[in-house]
Structure formats: structure tokens, C-alpha cells
PDB file of N, CA, C and O in Angstrom, chain B, residues numbered from 101:
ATOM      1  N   UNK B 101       0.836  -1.182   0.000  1.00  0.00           N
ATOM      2  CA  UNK B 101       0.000   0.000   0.000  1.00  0.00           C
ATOM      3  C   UNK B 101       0.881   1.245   0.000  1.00  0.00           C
ATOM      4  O   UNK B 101       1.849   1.513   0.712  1.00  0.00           O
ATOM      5  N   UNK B 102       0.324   1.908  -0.939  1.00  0.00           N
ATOM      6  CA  UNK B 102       1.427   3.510  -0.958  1.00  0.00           C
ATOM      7  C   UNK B 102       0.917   4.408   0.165  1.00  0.00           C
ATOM      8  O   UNK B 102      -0.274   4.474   0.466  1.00  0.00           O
ATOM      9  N   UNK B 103       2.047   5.206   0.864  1.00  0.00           N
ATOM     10  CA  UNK B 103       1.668   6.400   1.974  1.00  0.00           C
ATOM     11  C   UNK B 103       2.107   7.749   1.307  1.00  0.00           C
ATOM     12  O   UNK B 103       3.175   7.918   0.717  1.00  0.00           O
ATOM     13  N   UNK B 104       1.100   8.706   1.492  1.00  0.00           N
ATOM     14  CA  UNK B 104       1.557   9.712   1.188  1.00  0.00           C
ATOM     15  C   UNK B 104       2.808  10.356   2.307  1.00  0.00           C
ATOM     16  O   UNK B 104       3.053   9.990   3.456  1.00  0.00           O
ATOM     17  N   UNK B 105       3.551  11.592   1.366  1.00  0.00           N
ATOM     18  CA  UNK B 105       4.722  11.772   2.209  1.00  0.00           C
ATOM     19  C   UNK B 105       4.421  13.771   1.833  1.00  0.00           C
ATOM     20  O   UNK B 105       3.737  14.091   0.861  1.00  0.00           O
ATOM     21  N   UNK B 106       5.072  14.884   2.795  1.00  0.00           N
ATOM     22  CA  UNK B 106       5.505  15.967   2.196  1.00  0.00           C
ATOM     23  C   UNK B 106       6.573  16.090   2.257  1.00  0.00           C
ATOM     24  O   UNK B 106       7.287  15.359   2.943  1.00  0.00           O
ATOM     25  N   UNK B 107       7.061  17.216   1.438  1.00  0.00           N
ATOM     26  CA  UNK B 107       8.921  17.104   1.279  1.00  0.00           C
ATOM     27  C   UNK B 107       8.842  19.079   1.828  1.00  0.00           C
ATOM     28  O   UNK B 107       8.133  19.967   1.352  1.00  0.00           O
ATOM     29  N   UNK B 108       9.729  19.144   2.799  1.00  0.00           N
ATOM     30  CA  UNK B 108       9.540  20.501   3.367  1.00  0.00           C
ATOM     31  C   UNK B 108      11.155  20.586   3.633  1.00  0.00           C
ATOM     32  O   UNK B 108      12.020  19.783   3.983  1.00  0.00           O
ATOM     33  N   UNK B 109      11.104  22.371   3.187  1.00  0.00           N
ATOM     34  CA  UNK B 109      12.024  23.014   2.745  1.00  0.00           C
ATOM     35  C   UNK B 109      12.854  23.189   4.219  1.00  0.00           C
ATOM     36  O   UNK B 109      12.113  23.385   5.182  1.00  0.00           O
ATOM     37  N   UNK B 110      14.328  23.140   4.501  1.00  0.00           N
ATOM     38  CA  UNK B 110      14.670  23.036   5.834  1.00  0.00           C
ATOM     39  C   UNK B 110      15.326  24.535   6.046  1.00  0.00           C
ATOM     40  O   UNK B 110      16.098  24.783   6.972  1.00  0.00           O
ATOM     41  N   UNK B 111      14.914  25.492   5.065  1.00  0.00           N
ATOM     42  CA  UNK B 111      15.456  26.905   5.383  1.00  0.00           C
ATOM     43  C   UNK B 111      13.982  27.934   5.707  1.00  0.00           C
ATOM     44  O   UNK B 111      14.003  29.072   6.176  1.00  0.00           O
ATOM     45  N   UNK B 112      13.173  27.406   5.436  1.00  0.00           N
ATOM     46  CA  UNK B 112      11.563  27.935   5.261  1.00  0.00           C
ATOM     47  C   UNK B 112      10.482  27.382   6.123  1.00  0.00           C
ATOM     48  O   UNK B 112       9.467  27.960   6.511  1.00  0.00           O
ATOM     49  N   UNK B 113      10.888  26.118   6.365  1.00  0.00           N
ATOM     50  CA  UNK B 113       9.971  25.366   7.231  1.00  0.00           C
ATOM     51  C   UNK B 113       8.718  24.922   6.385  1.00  0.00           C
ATOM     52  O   UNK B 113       7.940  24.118   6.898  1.00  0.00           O
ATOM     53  N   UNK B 114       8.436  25.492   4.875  1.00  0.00           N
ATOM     54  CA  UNK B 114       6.914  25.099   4.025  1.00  0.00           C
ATOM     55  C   UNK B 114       7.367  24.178   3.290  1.00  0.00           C
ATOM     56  O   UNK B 114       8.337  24.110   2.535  1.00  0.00           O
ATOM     57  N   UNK B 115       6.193  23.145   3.728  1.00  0.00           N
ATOM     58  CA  UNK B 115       5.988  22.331   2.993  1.00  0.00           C
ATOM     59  C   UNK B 115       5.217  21.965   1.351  1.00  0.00           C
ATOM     60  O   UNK B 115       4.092  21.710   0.920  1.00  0.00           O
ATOM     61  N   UNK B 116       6.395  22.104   0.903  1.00  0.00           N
ATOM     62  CA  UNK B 116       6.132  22.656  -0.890  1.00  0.00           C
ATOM     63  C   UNK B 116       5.490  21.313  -1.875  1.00  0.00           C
ATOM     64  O   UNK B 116       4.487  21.450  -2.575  1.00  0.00           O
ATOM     65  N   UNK B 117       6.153  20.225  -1.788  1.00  0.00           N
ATOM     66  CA  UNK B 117       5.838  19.062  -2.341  1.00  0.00           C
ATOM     67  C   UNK B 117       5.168  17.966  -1.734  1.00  0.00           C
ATOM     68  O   UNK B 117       5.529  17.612  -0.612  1.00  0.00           O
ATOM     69  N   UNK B 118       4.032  17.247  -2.450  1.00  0.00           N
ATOM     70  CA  UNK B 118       3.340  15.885  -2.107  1.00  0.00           C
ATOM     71  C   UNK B 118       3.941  14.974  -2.534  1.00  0.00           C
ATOM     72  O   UNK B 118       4.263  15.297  -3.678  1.00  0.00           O
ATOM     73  N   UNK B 119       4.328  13.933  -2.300  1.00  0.00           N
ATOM     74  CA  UNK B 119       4.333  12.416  -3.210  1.00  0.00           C
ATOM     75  C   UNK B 119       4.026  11.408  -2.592  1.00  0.00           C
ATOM     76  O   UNK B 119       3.300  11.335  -1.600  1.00  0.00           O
ATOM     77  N   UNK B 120       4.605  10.516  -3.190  1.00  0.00           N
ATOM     78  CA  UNK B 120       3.872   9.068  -2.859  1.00  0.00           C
ATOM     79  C   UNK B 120       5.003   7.871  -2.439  1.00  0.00           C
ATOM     80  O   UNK B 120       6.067   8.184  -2.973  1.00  0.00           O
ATOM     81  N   UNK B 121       5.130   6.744  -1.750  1.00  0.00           N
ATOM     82  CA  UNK B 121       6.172   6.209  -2.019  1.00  0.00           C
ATOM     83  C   UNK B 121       5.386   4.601  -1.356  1.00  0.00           C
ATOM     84  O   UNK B 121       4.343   4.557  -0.704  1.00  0.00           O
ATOM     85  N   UNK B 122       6.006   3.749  -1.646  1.00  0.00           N
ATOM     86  CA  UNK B 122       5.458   2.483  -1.025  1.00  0.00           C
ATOM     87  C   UNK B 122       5.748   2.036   0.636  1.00  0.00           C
ATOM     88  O   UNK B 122       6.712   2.279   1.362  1.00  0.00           O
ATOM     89  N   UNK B 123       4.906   1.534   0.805  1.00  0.00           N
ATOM     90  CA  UNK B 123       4.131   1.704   2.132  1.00  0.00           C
ATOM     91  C   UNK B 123       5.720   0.582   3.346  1.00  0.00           C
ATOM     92  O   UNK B 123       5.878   0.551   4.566  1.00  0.00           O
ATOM     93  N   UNK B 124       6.403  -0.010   2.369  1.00  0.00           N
ATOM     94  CA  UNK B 124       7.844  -1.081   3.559  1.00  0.00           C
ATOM     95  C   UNK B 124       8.469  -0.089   4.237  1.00  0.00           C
ATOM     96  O   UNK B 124       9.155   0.922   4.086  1.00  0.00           O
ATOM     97  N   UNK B 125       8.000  -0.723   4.974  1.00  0.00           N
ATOM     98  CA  UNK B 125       8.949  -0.343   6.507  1.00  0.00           C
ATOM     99  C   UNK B 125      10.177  -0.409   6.739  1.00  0.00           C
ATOM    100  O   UNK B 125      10.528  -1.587   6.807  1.00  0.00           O
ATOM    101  N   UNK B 126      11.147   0.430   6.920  1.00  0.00           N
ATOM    102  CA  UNK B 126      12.055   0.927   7.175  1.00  0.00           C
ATOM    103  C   UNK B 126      13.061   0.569   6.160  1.00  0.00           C
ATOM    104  O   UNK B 126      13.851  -0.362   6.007  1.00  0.00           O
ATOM    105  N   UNK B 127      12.653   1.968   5.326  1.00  0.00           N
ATOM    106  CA  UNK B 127      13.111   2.897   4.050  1.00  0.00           C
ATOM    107  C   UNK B 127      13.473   3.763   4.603  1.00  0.00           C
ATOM    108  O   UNK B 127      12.935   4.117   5.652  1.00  0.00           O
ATOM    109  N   UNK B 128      14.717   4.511   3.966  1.00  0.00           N
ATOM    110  CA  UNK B 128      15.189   5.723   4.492  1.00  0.00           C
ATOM    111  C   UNK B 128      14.376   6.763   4.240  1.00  0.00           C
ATOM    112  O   UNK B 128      13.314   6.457   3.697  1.00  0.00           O
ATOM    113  N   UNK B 129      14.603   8.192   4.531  1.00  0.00           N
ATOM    114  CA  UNK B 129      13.674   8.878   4.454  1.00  0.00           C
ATOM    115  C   UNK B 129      14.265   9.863   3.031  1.00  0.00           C
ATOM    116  O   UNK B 129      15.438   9.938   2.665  1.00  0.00           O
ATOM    117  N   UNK B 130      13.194  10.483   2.467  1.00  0.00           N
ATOM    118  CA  UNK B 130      13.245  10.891   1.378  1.00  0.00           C
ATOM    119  C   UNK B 130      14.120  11.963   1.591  1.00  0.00           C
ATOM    120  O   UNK B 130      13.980  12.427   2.722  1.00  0.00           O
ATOM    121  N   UNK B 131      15.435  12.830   0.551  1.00  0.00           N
ATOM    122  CA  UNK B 131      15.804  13.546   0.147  1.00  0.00           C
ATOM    123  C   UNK B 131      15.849  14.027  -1.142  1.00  0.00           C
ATOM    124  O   UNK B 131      16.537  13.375  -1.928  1.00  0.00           O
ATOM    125  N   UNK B 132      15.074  15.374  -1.705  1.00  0.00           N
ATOM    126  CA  UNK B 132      15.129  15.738  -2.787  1.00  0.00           C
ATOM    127  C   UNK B 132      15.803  16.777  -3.365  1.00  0.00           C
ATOM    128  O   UNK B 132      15.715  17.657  -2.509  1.00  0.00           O
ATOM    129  N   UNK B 133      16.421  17.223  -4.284  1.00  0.00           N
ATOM    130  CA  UNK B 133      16.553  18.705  -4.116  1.00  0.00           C
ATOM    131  C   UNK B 133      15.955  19.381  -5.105  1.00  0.00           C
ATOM    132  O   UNK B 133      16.317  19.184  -6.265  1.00  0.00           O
ATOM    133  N   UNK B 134      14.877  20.344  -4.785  1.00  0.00           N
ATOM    134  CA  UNK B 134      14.029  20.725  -5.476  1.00  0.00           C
ATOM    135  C   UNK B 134      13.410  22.355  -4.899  1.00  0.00           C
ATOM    136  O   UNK B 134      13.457  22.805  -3.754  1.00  0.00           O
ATOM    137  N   UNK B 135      12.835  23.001  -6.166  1.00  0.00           N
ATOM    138  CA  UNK B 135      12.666  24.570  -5.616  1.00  0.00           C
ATOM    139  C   UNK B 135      11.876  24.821  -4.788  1.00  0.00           C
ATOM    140  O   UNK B 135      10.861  24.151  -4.596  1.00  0.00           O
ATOM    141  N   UNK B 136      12.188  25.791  -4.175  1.00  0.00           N
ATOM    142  CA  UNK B 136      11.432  26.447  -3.183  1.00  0.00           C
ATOM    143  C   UNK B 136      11.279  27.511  -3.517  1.00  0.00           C
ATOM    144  O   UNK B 136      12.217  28.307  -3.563  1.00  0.00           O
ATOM    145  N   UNK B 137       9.554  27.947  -3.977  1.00  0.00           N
ATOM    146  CA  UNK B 137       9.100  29.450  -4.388  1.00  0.00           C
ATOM    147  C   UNK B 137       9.341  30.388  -3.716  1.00  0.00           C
ATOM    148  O   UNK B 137       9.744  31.450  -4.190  1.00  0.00           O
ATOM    149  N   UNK B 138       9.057  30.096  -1.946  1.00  0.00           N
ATOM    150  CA  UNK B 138       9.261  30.655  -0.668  1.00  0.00           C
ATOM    151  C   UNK B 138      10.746  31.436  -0.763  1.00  0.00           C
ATOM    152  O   UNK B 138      10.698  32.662  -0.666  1.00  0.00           O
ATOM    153  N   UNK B 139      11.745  30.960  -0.901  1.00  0.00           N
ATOM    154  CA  UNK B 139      13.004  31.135  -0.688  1.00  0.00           C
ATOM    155  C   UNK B 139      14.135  31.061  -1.921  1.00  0.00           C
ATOM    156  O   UNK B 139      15.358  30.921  -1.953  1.00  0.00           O
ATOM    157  N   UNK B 140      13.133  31.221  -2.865  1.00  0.00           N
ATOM    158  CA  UNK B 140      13.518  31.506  -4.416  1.00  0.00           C
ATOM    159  C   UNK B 140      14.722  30.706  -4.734  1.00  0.00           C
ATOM    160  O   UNK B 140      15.551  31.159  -5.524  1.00  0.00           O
ATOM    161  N   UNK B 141      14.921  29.228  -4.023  1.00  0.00           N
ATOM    162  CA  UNK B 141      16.193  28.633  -4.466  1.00  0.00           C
ATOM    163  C   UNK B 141      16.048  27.198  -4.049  1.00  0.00           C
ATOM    164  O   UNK B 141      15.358  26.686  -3.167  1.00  0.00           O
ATOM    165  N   UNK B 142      17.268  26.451  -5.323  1.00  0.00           N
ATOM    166  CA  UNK B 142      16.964  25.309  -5.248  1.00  0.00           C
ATOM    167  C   UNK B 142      17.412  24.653  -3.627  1.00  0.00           C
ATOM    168  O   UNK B 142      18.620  24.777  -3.427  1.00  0.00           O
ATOM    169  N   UNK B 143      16.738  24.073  -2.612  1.00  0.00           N
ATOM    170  CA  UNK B 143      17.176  23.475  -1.493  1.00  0.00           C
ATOM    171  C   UNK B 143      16.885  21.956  -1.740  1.00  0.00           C
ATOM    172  O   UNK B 143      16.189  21.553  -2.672  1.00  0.00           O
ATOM    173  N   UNK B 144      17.642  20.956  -0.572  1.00  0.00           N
ATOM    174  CA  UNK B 144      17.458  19.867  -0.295  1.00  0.00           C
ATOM    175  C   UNK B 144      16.181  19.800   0.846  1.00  0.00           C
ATOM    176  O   UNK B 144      16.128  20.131   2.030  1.00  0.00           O
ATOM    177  N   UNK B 145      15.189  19.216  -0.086  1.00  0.00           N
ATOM    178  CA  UNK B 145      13.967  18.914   0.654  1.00  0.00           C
ATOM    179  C   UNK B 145      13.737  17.828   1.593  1.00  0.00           C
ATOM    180  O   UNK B 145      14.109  16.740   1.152  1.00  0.00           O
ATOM    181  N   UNK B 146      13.405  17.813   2.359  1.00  0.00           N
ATOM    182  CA  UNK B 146      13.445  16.728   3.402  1.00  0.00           C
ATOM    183  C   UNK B 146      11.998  15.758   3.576  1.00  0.00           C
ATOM    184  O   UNK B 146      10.944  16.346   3.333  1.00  0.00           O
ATOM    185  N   UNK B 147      11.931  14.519   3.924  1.00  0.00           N
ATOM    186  CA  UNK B 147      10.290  13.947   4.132  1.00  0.00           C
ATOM    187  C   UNK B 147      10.018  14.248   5.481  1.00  0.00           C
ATOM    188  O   UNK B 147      10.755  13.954   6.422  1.00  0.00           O
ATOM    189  N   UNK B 148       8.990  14.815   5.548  1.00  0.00           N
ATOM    190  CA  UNK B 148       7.783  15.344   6.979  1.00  0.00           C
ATOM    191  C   UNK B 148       6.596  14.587   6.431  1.00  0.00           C
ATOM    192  O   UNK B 148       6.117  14.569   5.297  1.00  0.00           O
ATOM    193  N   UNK B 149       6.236  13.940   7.593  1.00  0.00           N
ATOM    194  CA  UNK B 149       4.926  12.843   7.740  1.00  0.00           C
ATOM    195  C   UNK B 149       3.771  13.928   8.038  1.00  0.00           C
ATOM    196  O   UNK B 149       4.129  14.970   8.588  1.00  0.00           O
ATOM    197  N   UNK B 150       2.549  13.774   7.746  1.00  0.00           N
ATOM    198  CA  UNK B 150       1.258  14.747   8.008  1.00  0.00           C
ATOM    199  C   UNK B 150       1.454  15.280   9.393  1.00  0.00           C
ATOM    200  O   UNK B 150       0.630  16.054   9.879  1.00  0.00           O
TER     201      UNK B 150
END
């Protein structure tokens, strides 16, 4: 079963991106690096659970 995940910016604190990833247990946690409108630059996004 897939869980949703957000990917939040660690200079801004907003959480900019949704995705999806499959539901096994103990997967590392997501790192992306992707823009942040907030802070007008590309950062490494981090996974935050709801």
C-alpha cells in the first residue's frame, strides 16, 4: 500500500511538495533537491509525515 509523504524546505519550514512512495517499513527517508518558491532557491527537501 502507498503512503503519502511531504517534502519541506529546511530553510523555510513550508511544505512545498506531495508524493507518494510504497508503504515497507524501514526505508530511508526521502531527500530531494528541489525549488522552493518561498526562498527563491533550489534546497534539499526533506520527508515530513502529516
Amino acid at each position: 500500500m502507498r503512503e503519502w509523504l511531504f517534502l519541506e524546505c529546511p530553510e523555510c519550514s513550508n511544505r512545498n511538495y506531495r508524493t507518494n512512495r510504497s508503504g515497507i517499513v524501514n526505508t530511508p527517508k526521502v531527500e530531494l533537491k528541489k525549488y522552493c518558491r518561498f526562498c527563491r532557491k533550489h534546497t534539499t527537501h526533506k520527508e515530513k509525515k502529516k
